[in-house]
N, C-alpha and C positions, 0 to 999 in steps of 0.2 A: 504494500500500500504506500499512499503517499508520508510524506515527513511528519504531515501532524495527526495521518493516519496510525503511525507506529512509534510519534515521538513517546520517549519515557516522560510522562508529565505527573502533577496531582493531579488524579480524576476519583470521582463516588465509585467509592467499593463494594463491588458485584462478585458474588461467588461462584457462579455457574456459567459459564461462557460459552456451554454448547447444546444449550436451550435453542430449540427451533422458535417459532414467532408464535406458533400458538403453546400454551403454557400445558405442558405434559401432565404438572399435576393435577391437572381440574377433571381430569377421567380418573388419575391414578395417583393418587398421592401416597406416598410412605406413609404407614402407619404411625410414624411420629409425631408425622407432620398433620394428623387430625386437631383441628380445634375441634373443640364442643361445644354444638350449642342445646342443651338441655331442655326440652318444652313439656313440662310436667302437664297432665289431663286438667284442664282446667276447667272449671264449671260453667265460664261464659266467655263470649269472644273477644270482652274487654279484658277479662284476666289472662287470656292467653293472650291478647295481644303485649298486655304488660310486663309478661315474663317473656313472652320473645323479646321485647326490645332490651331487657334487660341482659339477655344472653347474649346478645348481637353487642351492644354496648363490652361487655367481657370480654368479647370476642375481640373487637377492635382494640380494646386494651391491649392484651395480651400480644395483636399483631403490633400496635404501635412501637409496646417496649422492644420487641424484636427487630424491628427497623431501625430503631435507635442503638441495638446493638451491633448495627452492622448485617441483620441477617439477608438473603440473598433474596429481591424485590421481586423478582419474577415468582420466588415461592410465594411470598409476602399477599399478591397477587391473586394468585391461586388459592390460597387458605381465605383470602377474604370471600374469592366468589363463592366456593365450597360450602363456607359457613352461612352466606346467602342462600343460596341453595338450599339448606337443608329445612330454612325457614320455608321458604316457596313451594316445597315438596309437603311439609306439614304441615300447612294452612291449606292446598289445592286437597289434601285426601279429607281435610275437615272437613272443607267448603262442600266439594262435589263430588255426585252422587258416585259411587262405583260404578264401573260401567257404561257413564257419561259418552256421549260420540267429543268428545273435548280433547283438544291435545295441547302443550303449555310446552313456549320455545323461550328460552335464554335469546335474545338477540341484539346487534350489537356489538360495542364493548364487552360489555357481561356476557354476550354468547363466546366470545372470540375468550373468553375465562379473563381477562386484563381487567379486576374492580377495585377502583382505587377508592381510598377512604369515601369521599363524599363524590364520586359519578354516579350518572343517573343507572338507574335498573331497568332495561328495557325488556319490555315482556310484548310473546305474540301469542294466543289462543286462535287455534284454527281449528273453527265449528262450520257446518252448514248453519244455513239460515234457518233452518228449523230447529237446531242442537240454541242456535244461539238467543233465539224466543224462548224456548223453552227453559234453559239454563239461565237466564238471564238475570234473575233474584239471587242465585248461587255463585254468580260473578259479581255481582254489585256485591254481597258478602266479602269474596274472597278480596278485592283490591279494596275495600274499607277495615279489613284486618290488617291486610300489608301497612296500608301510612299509619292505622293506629301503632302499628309495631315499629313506626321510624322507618319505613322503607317504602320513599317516594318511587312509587313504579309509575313509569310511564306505559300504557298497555295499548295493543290493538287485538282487537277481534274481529280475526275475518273468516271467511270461506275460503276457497283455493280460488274460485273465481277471481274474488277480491283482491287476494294478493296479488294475482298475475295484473290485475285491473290497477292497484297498489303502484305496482312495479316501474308502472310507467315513468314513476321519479325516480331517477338512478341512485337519489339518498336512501328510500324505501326499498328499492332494492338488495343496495349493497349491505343495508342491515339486517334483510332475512339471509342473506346469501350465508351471512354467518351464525345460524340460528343453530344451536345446541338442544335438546332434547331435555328436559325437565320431567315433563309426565307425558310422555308421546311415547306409540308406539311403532312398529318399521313400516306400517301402511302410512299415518300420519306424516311421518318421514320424509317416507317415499312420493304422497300426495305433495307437501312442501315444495319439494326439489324439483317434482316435476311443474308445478305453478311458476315459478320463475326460474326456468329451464331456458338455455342462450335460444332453444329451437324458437320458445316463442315470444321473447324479450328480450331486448337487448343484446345482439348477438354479440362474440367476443371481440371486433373489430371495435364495431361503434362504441361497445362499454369503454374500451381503452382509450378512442377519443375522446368520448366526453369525459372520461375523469381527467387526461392528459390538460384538459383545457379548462375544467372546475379547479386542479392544483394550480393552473397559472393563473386564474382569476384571483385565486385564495392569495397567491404568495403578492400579489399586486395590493390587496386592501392593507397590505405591511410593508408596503415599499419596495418588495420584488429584494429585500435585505435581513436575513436573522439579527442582524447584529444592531436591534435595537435599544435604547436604555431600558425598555418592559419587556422586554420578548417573551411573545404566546408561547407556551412548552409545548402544547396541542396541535393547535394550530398555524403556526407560522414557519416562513420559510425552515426547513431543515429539522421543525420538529417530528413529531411521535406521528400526524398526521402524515407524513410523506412517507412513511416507515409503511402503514397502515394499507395508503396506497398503492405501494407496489403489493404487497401481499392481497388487495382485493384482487389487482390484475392479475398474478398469478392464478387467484383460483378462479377467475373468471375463466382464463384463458387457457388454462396447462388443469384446473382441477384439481389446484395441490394445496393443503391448506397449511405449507410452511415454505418460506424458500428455500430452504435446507437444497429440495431435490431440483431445484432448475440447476444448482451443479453440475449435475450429472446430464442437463437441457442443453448445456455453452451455454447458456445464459448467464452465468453469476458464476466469478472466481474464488475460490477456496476462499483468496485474502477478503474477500470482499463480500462474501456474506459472514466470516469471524468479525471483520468492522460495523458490518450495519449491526449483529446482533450485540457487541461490543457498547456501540452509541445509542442502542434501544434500550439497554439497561442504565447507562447514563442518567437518558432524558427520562425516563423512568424513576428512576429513584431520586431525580430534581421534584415530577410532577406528584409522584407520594409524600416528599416533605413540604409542599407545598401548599399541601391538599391540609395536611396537619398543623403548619405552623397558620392558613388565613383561618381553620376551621371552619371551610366550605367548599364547594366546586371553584376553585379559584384556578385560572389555566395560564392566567398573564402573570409574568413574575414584577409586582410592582414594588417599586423602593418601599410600600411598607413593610414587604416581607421579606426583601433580600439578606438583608443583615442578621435578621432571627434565624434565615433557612441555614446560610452560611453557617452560623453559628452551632443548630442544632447537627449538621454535615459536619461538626468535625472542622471546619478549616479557620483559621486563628493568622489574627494581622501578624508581619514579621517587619522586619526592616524597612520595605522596598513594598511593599504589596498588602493592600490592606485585605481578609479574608473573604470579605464579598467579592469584589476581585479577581480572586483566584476562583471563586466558586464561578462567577461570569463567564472569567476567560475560557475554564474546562465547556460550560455549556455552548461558547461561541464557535469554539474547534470542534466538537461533537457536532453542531448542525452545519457545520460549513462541510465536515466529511459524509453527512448523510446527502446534502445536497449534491455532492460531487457524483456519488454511489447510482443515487436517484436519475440524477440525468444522463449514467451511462447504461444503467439500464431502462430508461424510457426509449432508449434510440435504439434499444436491441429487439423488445420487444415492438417499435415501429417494423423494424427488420424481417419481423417473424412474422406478421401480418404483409405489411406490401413487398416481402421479398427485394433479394440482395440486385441493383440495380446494376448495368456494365458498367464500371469503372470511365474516371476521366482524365488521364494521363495528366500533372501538368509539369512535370521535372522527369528525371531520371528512378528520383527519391522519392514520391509524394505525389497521389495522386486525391481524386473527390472521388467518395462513391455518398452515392444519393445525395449529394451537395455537402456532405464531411469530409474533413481532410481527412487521410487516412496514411502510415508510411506501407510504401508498395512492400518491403522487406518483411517479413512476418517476423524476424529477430530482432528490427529494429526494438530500440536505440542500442543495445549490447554495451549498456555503460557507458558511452560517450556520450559527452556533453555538448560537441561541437555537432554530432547530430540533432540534438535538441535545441540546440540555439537555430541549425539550419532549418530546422519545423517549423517555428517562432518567424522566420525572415519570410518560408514560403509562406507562410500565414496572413503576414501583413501586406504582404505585397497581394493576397488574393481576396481583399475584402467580402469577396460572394461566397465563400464558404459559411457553409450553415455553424459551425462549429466542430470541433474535434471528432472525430469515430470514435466508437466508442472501447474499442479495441486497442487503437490506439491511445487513449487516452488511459487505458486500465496497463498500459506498457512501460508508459512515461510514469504511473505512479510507484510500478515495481520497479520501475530503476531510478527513482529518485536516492535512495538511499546510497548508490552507489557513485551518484554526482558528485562533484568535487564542489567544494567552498573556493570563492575567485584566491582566497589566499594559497591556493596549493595549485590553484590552475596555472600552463603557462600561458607567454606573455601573447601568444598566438589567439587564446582563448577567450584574453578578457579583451583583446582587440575585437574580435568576433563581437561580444556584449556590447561594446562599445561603437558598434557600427548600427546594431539595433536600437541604441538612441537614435542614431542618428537619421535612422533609414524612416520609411513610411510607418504612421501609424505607432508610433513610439508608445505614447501611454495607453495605447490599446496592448501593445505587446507587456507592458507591464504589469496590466490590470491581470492579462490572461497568466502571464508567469507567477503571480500573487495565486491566482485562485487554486492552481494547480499544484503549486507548492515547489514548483522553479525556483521562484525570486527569492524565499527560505534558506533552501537549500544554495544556491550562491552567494549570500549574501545574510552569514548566519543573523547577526543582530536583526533581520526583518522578521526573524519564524519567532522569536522571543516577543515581540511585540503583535503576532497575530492572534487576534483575537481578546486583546488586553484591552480593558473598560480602566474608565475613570470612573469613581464615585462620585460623580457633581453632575449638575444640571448645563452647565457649557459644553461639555466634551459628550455631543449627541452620540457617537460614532466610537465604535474602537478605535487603538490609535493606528492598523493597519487600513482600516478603511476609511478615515480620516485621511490617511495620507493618500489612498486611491482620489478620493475625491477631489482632493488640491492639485492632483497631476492633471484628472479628467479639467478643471476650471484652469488650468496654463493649456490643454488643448484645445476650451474652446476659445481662447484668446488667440490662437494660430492658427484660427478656421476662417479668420477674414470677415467673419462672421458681423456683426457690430452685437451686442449685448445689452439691453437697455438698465441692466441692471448696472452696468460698469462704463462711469463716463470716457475714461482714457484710456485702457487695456488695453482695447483691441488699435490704437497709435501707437502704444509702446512696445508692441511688442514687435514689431519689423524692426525696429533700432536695436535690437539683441544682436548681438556678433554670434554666439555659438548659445542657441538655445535648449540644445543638451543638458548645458551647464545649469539652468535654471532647473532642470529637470531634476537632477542628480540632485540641487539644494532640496528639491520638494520630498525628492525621497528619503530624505537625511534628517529634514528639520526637527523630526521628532521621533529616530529610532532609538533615543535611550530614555524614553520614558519608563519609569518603573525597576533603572537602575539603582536609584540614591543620587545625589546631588545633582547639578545645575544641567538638566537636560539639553538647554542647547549647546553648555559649554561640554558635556561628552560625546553628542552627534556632532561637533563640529571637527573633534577628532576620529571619529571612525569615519568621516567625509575624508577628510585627509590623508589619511589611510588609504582608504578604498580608490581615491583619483590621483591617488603618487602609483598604485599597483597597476593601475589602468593605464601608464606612462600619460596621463595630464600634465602640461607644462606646469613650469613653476604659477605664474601669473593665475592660471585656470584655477590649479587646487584650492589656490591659495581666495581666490573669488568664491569658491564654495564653500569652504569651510565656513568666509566670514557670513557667505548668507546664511550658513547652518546657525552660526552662533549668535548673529543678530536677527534673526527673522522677528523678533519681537520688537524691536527697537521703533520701528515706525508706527507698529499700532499704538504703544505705548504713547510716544513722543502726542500722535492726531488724539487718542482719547483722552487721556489724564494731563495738558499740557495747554498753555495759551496758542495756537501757533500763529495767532496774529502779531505775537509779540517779535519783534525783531530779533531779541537775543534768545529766543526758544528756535527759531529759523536758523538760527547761523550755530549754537549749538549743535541742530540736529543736520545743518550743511558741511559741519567740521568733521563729524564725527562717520560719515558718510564719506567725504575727501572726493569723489568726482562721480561723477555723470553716468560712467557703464553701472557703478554698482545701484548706483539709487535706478533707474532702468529697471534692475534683476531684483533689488528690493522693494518696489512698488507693487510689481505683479506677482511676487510672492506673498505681500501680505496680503492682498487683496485675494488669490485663491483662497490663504491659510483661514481668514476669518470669514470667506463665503463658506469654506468646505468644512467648518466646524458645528456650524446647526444650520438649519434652513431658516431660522428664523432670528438669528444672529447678523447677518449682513442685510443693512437697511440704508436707504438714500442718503443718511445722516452720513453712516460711516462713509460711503462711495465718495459722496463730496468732502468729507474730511479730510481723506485720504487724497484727493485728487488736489485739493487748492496747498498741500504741505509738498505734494510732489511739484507744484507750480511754482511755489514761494523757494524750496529750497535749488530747484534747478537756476530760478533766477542770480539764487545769491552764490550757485558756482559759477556760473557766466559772469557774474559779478569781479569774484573772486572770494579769496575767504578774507585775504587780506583787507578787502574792503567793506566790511558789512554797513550795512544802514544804518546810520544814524536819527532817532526819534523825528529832529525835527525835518532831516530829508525825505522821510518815512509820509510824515505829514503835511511837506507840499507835492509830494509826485500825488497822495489820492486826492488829496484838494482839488488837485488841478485835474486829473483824470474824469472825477465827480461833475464838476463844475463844465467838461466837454460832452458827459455823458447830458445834463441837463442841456446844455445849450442845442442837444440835438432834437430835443423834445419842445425847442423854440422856449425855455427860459431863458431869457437875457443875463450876463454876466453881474448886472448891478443886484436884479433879483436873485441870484444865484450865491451871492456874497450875505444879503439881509436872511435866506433861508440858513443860511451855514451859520450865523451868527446865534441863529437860534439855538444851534446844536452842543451838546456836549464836544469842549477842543480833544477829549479822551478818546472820542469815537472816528476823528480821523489818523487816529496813529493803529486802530485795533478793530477798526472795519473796513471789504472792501469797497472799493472805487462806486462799483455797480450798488451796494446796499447805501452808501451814503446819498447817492442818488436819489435812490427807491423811496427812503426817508427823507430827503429835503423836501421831494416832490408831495407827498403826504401832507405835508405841513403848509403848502400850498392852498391857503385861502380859511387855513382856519386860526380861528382868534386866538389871541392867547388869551392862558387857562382855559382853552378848551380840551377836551380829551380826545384822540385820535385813536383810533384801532383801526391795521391795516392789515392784510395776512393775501398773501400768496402763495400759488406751488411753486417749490422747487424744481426750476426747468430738467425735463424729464423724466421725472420721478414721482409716479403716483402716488398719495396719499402723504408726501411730505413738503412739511410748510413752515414759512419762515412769519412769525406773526411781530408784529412793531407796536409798540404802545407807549403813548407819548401822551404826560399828565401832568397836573399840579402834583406834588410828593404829599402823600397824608398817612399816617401808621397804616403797615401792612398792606400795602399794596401790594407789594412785591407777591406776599403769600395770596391772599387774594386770584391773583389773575392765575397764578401755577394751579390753586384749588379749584379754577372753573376751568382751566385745561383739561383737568384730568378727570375730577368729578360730572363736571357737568358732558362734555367734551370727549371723554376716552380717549386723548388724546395723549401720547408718551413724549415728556422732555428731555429731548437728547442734549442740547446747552442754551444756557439762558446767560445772558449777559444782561447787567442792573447800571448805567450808567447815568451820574446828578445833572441835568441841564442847567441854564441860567437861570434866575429869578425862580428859584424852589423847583422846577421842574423834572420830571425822570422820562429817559429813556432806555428803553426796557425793549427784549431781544430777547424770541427763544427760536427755536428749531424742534420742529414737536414730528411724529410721521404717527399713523393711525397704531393705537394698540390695539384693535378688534376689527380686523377687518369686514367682519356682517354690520357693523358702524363704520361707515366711512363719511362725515362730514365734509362738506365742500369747504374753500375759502371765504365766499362769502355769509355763510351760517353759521361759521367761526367767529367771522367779524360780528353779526349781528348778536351771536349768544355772551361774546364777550363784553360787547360792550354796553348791554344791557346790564351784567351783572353788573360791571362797574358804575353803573350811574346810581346803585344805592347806598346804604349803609353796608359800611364792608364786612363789620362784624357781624353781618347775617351769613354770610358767608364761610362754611367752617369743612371740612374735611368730613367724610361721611367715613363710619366703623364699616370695616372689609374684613370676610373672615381669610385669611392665609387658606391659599388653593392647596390642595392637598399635597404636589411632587413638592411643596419646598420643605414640609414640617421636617421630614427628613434630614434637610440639610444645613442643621440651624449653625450660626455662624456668629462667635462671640461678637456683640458689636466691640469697634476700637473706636475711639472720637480721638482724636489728636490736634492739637493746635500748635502756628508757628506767624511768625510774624512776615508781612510782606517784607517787600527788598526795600520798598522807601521809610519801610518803619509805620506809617499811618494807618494800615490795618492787619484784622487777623486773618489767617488762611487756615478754615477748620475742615479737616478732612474729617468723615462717616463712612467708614467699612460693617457693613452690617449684609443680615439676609437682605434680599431683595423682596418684595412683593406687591402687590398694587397696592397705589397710593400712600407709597411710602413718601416719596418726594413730596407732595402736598403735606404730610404731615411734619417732616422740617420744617419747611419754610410756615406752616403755624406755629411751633416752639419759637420757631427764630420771631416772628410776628407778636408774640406773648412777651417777651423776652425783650422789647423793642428796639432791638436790632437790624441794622441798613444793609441790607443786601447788593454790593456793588457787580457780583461775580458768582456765576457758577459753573463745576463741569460736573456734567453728569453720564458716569458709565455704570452698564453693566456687564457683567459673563457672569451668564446662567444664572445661579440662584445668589449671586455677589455680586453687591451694590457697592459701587467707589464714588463718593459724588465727594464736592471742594467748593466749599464757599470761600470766596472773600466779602471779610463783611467786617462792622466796625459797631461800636456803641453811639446812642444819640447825639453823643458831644462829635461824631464825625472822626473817632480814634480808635487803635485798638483796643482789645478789652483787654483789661487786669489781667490777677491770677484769680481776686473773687468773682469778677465775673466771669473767667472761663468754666470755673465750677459749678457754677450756679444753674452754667449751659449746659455742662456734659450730663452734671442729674437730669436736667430736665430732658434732655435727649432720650438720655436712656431709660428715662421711667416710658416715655413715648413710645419708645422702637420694644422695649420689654412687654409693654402691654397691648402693644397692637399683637405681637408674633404670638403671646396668651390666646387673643381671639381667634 
């Protein structure tokens, strides 16, 4: 099998490995392995139902402590159905009459013997229509006995008609198809099988398409990806469900009710049914602790229960890896191998049905049969690796391949183990690799070398990080498919494509000299997570490593490593930093030193924080990111030697401003009386185009009048830049953030608070929709605001929000810190706290209570971490003390303590 098919890892401890798919014990159990369930004669149907549930209750006891011991799931399994069973058996001889025309089928889960603590119990009675009139009082009995005794049966009662009539939904089908015998006898049986018989339902072709195409629907409502932060154990990609699936098709199609024998079919390799049945116990004994630790049918592993399941599993934080974690990453590698297993046998069993096609020559080496690539050699690869890189080259160069054969693909997995790591390959070799950057289709060859367990295997540190979860609400993704995703967003910057999501990309990226190298950073930015310290400062050396082994010149390595190790450097710099500020620009122009590299670090932050959540990259960041990449290219063209100085700062936008008006026909003398009105702060720290946008605003209205003005952000739906220009009166500031958000739904990405003349504020936020089934326009923004504003403000207060359930999980000590600005005249209070709605609105009320002048804010998130930074000052227009920093942090923290309460 493949690398992470037969890596040595921690996985849940399974003691029976050569268990077929259906559970042996539920016909035949060992005599040890009896539970008891005791149902003493009981005088009425209540008292028997109360000591069955009582036994059933004993029963699962007994099996829970035995799972908890380690004991072997599949048995675990089995003694549960059994013990069901024996209930179902002695309530049907209570209920109904001897001799009854009635026959009672397990179907199902529960037929198939697989009963996990809290799944459903599905039962089929197959009566004629006159068995089922007549019996009908003794069935309404028999299933009002069962949920009295704690077992919700779901039941049908049909005739044979029925069920062929049934049948016709291939769910209803596939659940008789696995129907076990309870109180049936070999005609009942026999009448069953023949009802939904392939002669006259569903023959085995069609059945096999439509499940083929029900599994791709399935794995599509989950992202078409296991590897989610909740992942379904049941039902989602790679789980228990895909397992499930090829065994209906087998016995749909072969008659066999384990895969065990398509062995013996060519269908399924020795390695390859020990791995599914290997990963079925796995995902198994994840979905019985799971079942135990929500106490109910719970199939989605959500952060409420990962931590308890971990926990009661056995796996315990260490150094480097906290134990959910490890329990994650085993389940991530488990369904990434079922899914591999799964689609090489879905194209075999295609095979078996529309038969083996003539081949399509397109090499010497490599031909397509039925649109898969296929190697012509039946030996191939024979341990070599340069054959396998040659599969990979013809791969990408023939885009119309359906994908891998699947013979092929079961060849590459048994010689993976025998692949070299590029550290031992020679220099012939990793040339080779390195021409597959370069060639067509690059991060399509990557994606495919990742799935298959190539990219692993060459490049050990990548197999260590597949499949590896973070605990947090930012990091959506593993960090192996995390890093696929940032390759796939650098390829569609190279498709020429334009992207409405990304203003400058797809211009920067023809200016790349060797965009390999961008490549290579994307693969590297984050291969040591989960080692112990500074992840990008140890991917920056196994980048270096890896492109001095690849013979990269000095200059190239030396250009990856630094993206590896700075890749954070410019989000950081665009969220948590002024970068209107001249010396945050020439800081982050310094430290950058020229033009190729900010190029290669532009486009890598911009994948890095699109491809980290889907809802993580927003107009906010796009344009953040894109006016730091324009401010800082300026001031290398500049030079560094020469950075701008404040007040050159503030006559290039004055003047810029003052052309942008004059093209809209305000005359220069009007254009000096509107500027006059303005804060002088806001042309050293806005651009050209906003000081515009804002003077023109102020065009025709009186002073002390109040102005609300809000626009999109050109190209970017749903984000807007809103202007509010006022007499100053307590709390304003809080005020207009509380109807942003409360009234508004609308999320403050930065707000800037700047003192006009003659008492006046100008006020500056950048908001984009937090719910997109609300999306307000611009001007119902401007109307809802400026309504609130024309009242008393203190009606105005922040509304109780209960904390959504993913963040309770991830509570996060708040830190409140304070430091003084650079000119000394105010304070700079940083808030690191959970995140949740409405949490910004409810600062800026403390700060509003507290009556404090809000000149400044930045506000970020990642995931469930909220970093937001006021500058802000006391009434007297100074910083605050050391008693009133105190006086703020209680008060902060009684706020942020008692919202995360609710």
């Amino acid at each position: 099998m493949g690398a992470h098919d037969r890596r040595d890892r921690r996985r849940l401890r399974s003691a029976d490995p050569t268990a077929g798919r259906r559970t042996a014990a539920v016909s035949e159990p060992a005599a040890a392995d009896h539970v008891a369930v005791p149902l003493e004669n009981a005088a009425d149907d209540a008292a028997w139902s109360a000591a069955a549930r009582a036994a059933l209750a004993q029963s699962d006891a007994k099996l829970n402590k035995r799972f908890d011991q380690g004991d072997d799931v599949g048995r675990l399994l089995a003694l549960r159905a059994r013990a069901v069973d024996h209930v179902l058996k002695a309530a049907w001889a209570r209920c109904i009459p001897a001799g009854a025309p009635l026959a009672l089928f397990a179907v199902g889960g529960y037929g198939r013997g697989e009963l996990f603590p809290h799944s459903d119990i599905d039962l089929l009675v197959l009566a004629e229509s006159d068995a089922q009139e007549a019996c009908h009082a003794p069935l309404a009995r028999l299933f009002a006995m069962l949920w009295d005794a704690g077992l919700r049966a779901s039941h049908a009662v049909r005739s044979k008609a029925q069920c062929t009539e049934a049948a016709a939904d291939i769910t209803a089908l596939t659940a008789m198809s696995e129907a076990r015998p309870l109180a049936a006898d070999e005609a009942a049986q026999a009448a069953l099988a023949d009802a939904i018989a392939e002669t006259r339902i569903w023959p085995a072709r069609e059945y096999f398409l439509a499940k083929s195409e029900e599994q791709r629907s399935r794995h599509a409502r989950f992202g078409d990806t296991s590897d989610n932060l909740e992942p379904n154990l049941k039902d989602g990609p790679g789980g228990l469900r895909d397992l499930h699936t090829l065994g209906w098709m087998a016995l749909r199609s072969f008659g066999l009710r384990e895969l065990q024998p398509l062995i013996g079919l060519g269908h399924l390799g020795v390695d390859e049914a020990a791995a599914l049945e290997r990963e079925r116990r796995m995902l198994a004994k994840l979905r019985y602790g799971l079942h135990l630790v929500a106490g109910r049918a719970e199939e989605r592993l959500r952060f409420d229960h990962q931590k308890s399941l971990a926990a009661r599993l056995g796996f315990a934080d260490d150094a480097q890896n906290l134990g959910v974690e490890q329990m994650m990453q085993g389940f991530y590698r488990s369904a990434a191998v079922v899914r591999r297993i799964n689609d090489r046998l879905l194209q075999r069993f295609e095979e078996q049905f529309d038969g083996v096609a003539d081949p399509e020559p397109l090499d010497e080496r490599f031909e397509l049969r039925r649109g898969y690539l296929a190697a012509r050699d039946p030996s191939w690869p024979r341990g070599d690796i340069a054959e396998v890189f040659a599969l990979y080259a013809v791969w990408a160069a023939h885009p119309q391949a359906r994908g891998l054969h699947s013979h092929t693909a079961r060849a590459l997995a048994e010689a993976l183990p025998s692949l070299p790591a590029y550290e031992a390959a020679t220099p012939i070799l990793r040339e080779t690799f390195m021409s597959l950057l370069r060639g067509p289709q690059p991060v399509k060859t990557l994606e495919r070398m990742a799935r298959l367990g190539v990219l692993g295997r060459w490049l050990p540190a990548f197999a260590l990080v597949s499949g590896r979860m973070q605990f947090d609400l930012f990091h959506v993704y593993t960090v192996d498919q995390h890093t696929l995703a940032v390759l796939r967003n650098l390829a569609s910057f190279a498709s020429g494509q334009p992207d409405e999501r990304f203003a400058m990309a797809h211009e920067v990226w023809p200016r790349l000299r060797k965009p390999e190298l961008l490549l290579l950073a994307g693969l590297f930015h984050d291969i040591a997570k989960g080692r112990g310290g500074d992840h990008s400062e140890l991917g920056a050396i196994d980048a270096r490593e890896f492109c001095a082994a690849h013979a990269l010149s000095e200059a190239d390595t030396e250009l990856v490593a630094w993206l590896v190790e700075k890749h954070l450097l410019m989000s950081v710099t665009a969220q948590k930093q002024d970068i209107s500020d001249p010396e945050v620009i020439h800081r982050f122009a310094s430290a950058v030193a020229d033009r190729v590299r900010l190029d290669y670090l532009y486009l890598l932050t911009c994948a890095d924080i699109a491809g980290t959540s889907p809802k993580l990259w927003n107009a906010w960041k796009d344009r953040l990111l894109a006016d730091l990449y324009t401010a800082t290219r300026l001031a290398l063209r500049r030079g560094l030697e020469h950075p701008v100085g404040a007040a050159e700062r503030i006559a290039e936008n004055r003047g810029a401003a003052a052309a942008l008006l004059a093209a809209q026909g305000i005359a220069a003398a009007e254009s000096d009386a509107l500027f006059a009105r303005m804060p002088a702060e806001s042309f050293l720290r806005e651009r050209p185009e906003q000081l515009a946008w804002q003077a023109a605003s102020l065009q025709g209205a009186e002073t002390g009048a109040t102005v609300v003005r809000v626009r999109e952000l050109a190209g970017h739906a749903g984000a807007f830049e809103v202007f509010v220009h006022s007499p100053d009166r307590d709390g304003l500031f809080a005020s207009i953030v509380i109807t942003l958000d409360r009234l508004l739904g609308l999320a403050i990405q930065q707000a800037r608070a700047l003192n006009g003349p003659d008492g006046t504020i100008f006020d500056s936020f950048e908001v984009v929709n937090a719910d997109p089934r609300y999306a307000p326009g611009a001007a119902q923004i401007e109307r809802s605001l400026a309504a609130a504003l024309s009242g008393p403000l203190e009606n105005i207060r922040p509304s109780r929000r209960t904390q959504p359930r993913h963040l309770r999980h991830f509570r996060i000590a708040p830190q409140i810190a304070f430091d003084v600005s650079s000119d000394g005249r105010r304070s700079v209070l940083s808030v690191v706290c959970t995140d949740r709605p409405g949490l910004l609105a409810d600062l800026a009320h403390v700060l509003r209570t507290q009556r404090l002048r809000i000149h400044d804010a930045r506000i970020a998130t990642f995931g469930e971490r909220a970093e937001d930074v006021f500058l802000i000052s006391g009434a007297d227009d100074r910083a605050l003390d050391d008693p009133q920093q105190q006086v703020l942090r209680e008060a902060l923290q009684a706020r942020i303590d008692g919202e995360n309460e609710g």
